[in-house]
C-alpha positions as CSV (number, residue, x, y, z in Angstrom):
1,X,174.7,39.3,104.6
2,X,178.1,40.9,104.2
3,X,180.7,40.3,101.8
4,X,184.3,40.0,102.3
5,X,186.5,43.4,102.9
6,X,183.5,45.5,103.1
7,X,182.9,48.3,106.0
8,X,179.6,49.1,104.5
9,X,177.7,49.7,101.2
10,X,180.0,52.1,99.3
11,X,183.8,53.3,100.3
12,X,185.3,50.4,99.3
13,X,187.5,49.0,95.9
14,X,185.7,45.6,96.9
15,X,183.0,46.0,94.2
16,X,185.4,46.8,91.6
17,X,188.0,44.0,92.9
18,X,184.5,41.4,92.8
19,X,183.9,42.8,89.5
20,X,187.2,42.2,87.9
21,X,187.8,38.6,89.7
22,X,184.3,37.9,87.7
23,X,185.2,39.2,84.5
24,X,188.6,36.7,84.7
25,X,186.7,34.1,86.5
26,X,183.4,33.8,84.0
27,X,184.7,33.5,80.7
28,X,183.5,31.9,77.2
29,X,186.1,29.4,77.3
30,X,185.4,28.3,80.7
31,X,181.8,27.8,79.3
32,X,183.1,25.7,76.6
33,X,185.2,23.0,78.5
34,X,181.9,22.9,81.0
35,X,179.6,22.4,78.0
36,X,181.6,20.3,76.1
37,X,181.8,17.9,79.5
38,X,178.5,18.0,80.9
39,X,177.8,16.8,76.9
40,X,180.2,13.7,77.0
41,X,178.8,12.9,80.3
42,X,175.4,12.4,79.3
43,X,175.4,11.7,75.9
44,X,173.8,15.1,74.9
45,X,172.6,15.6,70.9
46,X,174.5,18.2,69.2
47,X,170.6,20.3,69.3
48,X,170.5,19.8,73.3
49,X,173.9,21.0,73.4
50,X,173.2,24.1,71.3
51,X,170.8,24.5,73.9
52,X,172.4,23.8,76.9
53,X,175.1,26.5,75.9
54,X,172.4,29.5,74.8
55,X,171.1,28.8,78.1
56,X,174.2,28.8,79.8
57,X,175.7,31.5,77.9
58,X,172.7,33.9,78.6
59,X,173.2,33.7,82.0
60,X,177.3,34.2,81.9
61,X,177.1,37.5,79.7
62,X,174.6,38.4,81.7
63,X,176.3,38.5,85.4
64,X,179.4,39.5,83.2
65,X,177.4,42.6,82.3
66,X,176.4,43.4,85.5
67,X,180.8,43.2,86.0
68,X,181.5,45.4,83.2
69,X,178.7,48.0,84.8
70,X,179.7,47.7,88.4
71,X,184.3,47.7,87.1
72,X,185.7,50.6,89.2
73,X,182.2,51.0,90.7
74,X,182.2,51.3,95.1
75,X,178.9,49.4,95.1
76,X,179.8,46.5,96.8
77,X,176.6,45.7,98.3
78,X,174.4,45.8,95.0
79,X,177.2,44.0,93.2
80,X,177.1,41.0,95.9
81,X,173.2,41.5,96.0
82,X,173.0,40.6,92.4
83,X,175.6,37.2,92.9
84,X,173.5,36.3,95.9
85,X,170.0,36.3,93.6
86,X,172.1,34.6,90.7
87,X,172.9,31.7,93.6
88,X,169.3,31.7,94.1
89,X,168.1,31.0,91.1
90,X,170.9,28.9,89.6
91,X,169.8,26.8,93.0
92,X,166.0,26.5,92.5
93,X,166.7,26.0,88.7
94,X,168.8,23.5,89.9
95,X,166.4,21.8,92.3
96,X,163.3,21.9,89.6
97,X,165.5,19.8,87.3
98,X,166.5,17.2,89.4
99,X,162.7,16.8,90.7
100,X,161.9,16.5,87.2
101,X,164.5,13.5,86.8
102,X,163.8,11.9,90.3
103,X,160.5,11.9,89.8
104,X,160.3,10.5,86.1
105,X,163.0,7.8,87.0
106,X,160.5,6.9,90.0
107,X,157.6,7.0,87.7
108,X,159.5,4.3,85.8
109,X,160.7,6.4,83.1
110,X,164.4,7.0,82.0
111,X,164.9,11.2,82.3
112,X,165.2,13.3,79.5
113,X,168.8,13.7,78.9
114,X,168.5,17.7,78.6
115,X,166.4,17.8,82.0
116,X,169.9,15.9,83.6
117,X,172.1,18.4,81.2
118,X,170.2,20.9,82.2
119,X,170.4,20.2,86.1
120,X,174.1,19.7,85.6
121,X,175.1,23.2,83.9
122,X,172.8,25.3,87.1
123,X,175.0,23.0,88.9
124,X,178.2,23.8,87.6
125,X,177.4,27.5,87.7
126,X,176.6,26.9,91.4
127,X,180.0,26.6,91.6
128,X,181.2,29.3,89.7
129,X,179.2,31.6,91.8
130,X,180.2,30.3,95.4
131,X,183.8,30.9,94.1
132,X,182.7,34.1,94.5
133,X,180.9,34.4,98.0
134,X,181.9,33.9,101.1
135,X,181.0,30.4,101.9
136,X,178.8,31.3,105.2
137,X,176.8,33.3,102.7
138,X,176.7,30.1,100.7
139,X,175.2,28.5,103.8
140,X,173.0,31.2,104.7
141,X,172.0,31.3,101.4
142,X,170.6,27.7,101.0
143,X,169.6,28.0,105.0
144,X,166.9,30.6,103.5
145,X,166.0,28.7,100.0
146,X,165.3,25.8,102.2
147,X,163.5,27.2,104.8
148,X,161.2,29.4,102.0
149,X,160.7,25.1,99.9
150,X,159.9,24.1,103.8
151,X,157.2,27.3,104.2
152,X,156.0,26.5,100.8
153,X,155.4,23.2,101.2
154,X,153.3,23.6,104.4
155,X,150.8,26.2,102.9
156,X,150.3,24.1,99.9
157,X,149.4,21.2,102.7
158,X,147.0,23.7,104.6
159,X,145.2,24.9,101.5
160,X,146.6,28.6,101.8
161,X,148.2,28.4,98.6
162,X,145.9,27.3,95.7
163,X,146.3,27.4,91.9
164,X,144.8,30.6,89.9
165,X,141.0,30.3,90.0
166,X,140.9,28.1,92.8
167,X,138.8,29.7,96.4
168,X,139.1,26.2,98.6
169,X,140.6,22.8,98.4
């Protein structure tokens, strides 16, 4: 995976350029207004929203950190490196959540509202983050998450993955 502009690894202002179009792009503000509406849209306590935003918010300073450090850096590859891992887990964050919430709502149950609120802030910074890749790195990106779920899945069937402790199934 490649990112946009580069020729290689280092020798490039892309890093930098990636670096400052995060710094604008991720900002407390922007947190805010996506807080404050994921909150209104499911009727999220004021304790679940101080919540929601810490969780949020750790994960915004965070990749802005990683910005600031790489900011006229030529380091385009471990800058995009770290966006693409981001993507990664914002997406199986994203994809425990809503199992959580499918599978309570089939179990009869209504979901938690911070499981939902929670599902909808990896989601949201889903999107921040593929504002930021290229979108056939997006692809390739959940090509690979899926395939690795798919993999999972079929080991757990064969009995090749088993819980701590556990010799056979």
């Amino acid at each position: 995976m490649t990112g946009p502009g580069t020729t290689g690894t280092r020798g490039t202002p892309a890093a930098s350029q990636l670096a400052d179009r995060l710094l604008e792009s991720w900002q407390p503000a922007r947190l805010e207004l996506t807080v404050a509406a994921i909150a209104e849209a499911v009727a999220l306590p004021e304790a679940e929203r101080g919540r929601l935003h810490a969780r949020l918010e750790h994960k915004v300073l965070t990749l802005r950190a990683v910005a600031e450090a790489h900011a006229g850096d030529d380091d385009f590859a471990e800058l995009y490196h770290t966006l693409a891992s981001l993507w990664l887990e914002l997406r199986f964050e994203w994809e425990r959540l809503n199992y959580i919430a499918n599978f309570t709502a089939v179990s009869g149950r209504e979901p938690e509202v911070a499981t939902m609120a929670g599902a909808a802030g990896a989601s949201a910074l889903l999107s921040w983050l593929e504002e930021m890749l290229r979108p056939e790195d997006v692809d390739w990106l959940m090509a690979s998450a899926s395939q690795l779920m798919q993999v999972l899945q079929v080991d757990l069937q064969r009995g090749t993955i088993l819980p701590a402790g556990e010799e056979t199934r």
